[in-house]
C-alpha positions, 0 to 999 in steps of 0.5 A: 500500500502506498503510505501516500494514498492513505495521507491523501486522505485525510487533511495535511495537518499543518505544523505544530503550535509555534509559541513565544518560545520557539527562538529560544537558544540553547546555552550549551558547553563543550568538553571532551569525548572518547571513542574506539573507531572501527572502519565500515566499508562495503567491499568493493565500494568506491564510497561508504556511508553508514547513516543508523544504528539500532539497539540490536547494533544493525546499522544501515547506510549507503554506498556507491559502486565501482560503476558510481551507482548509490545502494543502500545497505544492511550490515548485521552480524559482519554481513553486508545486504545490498538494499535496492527499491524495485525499479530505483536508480538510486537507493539510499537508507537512512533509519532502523529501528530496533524490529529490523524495519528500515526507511530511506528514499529512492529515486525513480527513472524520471529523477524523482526522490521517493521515500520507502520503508522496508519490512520483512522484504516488503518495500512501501513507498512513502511520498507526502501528499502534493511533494515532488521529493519526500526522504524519510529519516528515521522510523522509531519502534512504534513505526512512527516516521519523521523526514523532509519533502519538497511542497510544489513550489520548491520549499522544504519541510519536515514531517512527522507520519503517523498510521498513514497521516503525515503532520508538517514540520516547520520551525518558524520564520526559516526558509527550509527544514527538515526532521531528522529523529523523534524520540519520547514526542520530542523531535529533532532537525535543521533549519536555515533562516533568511540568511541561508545559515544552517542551524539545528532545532529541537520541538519538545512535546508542546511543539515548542521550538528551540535553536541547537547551535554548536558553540563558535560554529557557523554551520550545525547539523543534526542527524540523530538522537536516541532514548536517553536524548543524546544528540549526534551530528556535524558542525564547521567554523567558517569555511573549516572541516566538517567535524563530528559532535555529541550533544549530552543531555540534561547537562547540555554539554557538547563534545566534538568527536573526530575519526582520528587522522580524517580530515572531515567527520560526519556522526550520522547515528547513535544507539540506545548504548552510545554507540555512534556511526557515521562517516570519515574522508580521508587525506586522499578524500576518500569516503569511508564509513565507522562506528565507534563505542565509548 
C-alpha cells in the first residue's frame, strides 16, 4: 500500500503550535569525548556511508559502486545486504529501528526522490501528499516516521507520519527544514533562516521550538538522537572541516568527536548504548564509513 494514498486522505495537518518560545537558544558547553573507531566499508565500494544504528547494533547506510551507482545497505552480524527499491536508480537508507524495519528514499527513472520503508522484504513507498521529493529519516519502534519533502513550489519541510497521516514540520520564520529523529514526542532537525545559515532545532512535546547551535560554529547539523536524548551530528567554523559532535543531555554539554587522522567527520547515528556511526574522508578524500563505542 502506498503510505501516500492513505495521507491523501485525510487533511495535511499543518505544523505544530509555534509559541513565544520557539527562538529560544540553547546555552550549551563543550568538553571532551572518547571513542574506539572501527572502519565500515562495503567491499568493493568506491564510497561508504553508514547513516543508523539500532539497539540490536544493525546499522544501515549507503554506498556507491565501482560503476558510481548509490545502494543502500544492511550490515548485521559482519554481513553486508545490498538494499535496492524495485525499479530505483538510486537507493539510499537512512533509519532502523530496533524490529529490523528500515526507511530511506529512492529515486525513480524520471529523477524523482521517493521515500520507502522496508519490512520483512516488503518495500512501501512513502511520498507526502502534493511533494515532488519526500526522504524519510528515521522510523522509531512504534513505526512512527519523521523526514523532509519538497511542497510544489520548491520549499522544504519536515514531517512527522503517523498510521498513514503525515503532520508538517516547520520551525518558524526559516526558509527550509527538515526532521531528522523523534524520540519520547520530542523531535529533532535543521533549519536555515533568511540568511541561508544552517542551524539545528529541537520541538519538545508542546511543539515548542528551540535553536541547537554548536558553540563558535557557523554551520550545525543534526542527524540523530536516541532514548536517553543524546544528540549526534556535524558542525564547521567558517569555511573549516566538517567535524563530528555529541550533544549530552540534561547537562547540555557538547563534545566534538573526530575519526582520528580524517580530515572531515560526519556522526550520522547513535544507539540506545552510545554507540555512534557515521562517516570519515580521508587525506586522499576518500569516503569511508565507522562506528565507534565509548
Amino acid at each position: 500500500m502506498n503510505v501516500a494514498a492513505m495521507g491523501s486522505r485525510r487533511a495535511l495537518r499543518m505544523a505544530c503550535s509555534l509559541t513565544a518560545a520557539a527562538a529560544a537558544l540553547l546555552i550549551l558547553t563543550s568538553g571532551a569525548s572518547a571513542f574506539n573507531f572501527t572502519t565500515i566499508d562495503v567491499p568493493g565500494a568506491i564510497e561508504t556511508s553508514a547513516r543508523a544504528i539500532n539497539a540490536k547494533g544493525q546499522i544501515v547506510g549507503r554506498f556507491t559502486d565501482a560503476s558510481k551507482v548509490v545502494h543502500g545497505f544492511l550490515l548485521d552480524g559482519g554481513v553486508f545486504t545490498t538494499i535496492d527499491a524495485p525499479g530505483a536508480t538510486q537507493t539510499r537508507a537512512r533509519g532502523i529501528n530496533r524490529q529490523g524495519q528500515i526507511v530511506g528514499f529512492y529515486q525513480d527513472a524520471s529523477k524523482h526522490t521517493h521515500g520507502f520503508l522496508l519490512d520483512q522484504g516488503v518495500f512501501t513507498t512513502i511520498d507526502a501528499p502534493g511533494s515532488t521529493n519526500t526522504r524519510p529519516h528515521m522510523i522509531t519502534g512504534a513505526g512512527k516516521i519523521v523526514g523532509l519533502y519538497v511542497d510544489g513550489a520548491n520549499v522544504q519541510h519536515g514531517f512527522l507520519l503517523v498510521a498513514g497521516v503525515f503532520t508538517t514540520i516547520d520551525f518558524p520564520g526559516a526558509t527550509s527544514t527538515g526532521a531528522q529523529a523523534r524520540r519520547k514526542s520530542r523531535i529533532i532537525g535543521n533549519y536555515e533562516d533568511t540568511s541561508n545559515v544552517q542551524r539545528g532545532f529541537l520541538m519538545d512535546k508542546k511543539g515548542n521550538f528551540s535553536t541547537i547551535v554548536y558553540p563558535g560554529a557557523t554551520f550545525t547539523e543534526l542527524h540523530s538522537m536516541n532514548g536517553h536524548l543524546q544528540i549526534v551530528g556535524s558542525y564547521r567554523v567558517s569555511k573549516g572541516p566538517l567535524h563530528g559532535f555529541t550533544l549530552d543531555q540534561p547537562s547540555a554539554t557538547f563534545a566534538t568527536v573526530d575519526f582520528p587522522g580524517a580530515a572531515t567527520t560526519e556522526i550520522n547515528g547513535v544507539s540506545a548504548k552510545g554507540v555512534i556511526v557515521g562517516e570519515y574522508t580521508d587525506s586522499s578524500g576518500q569516503l569511508h564509513g565507522f562506528i565507534a563505542t565509548p
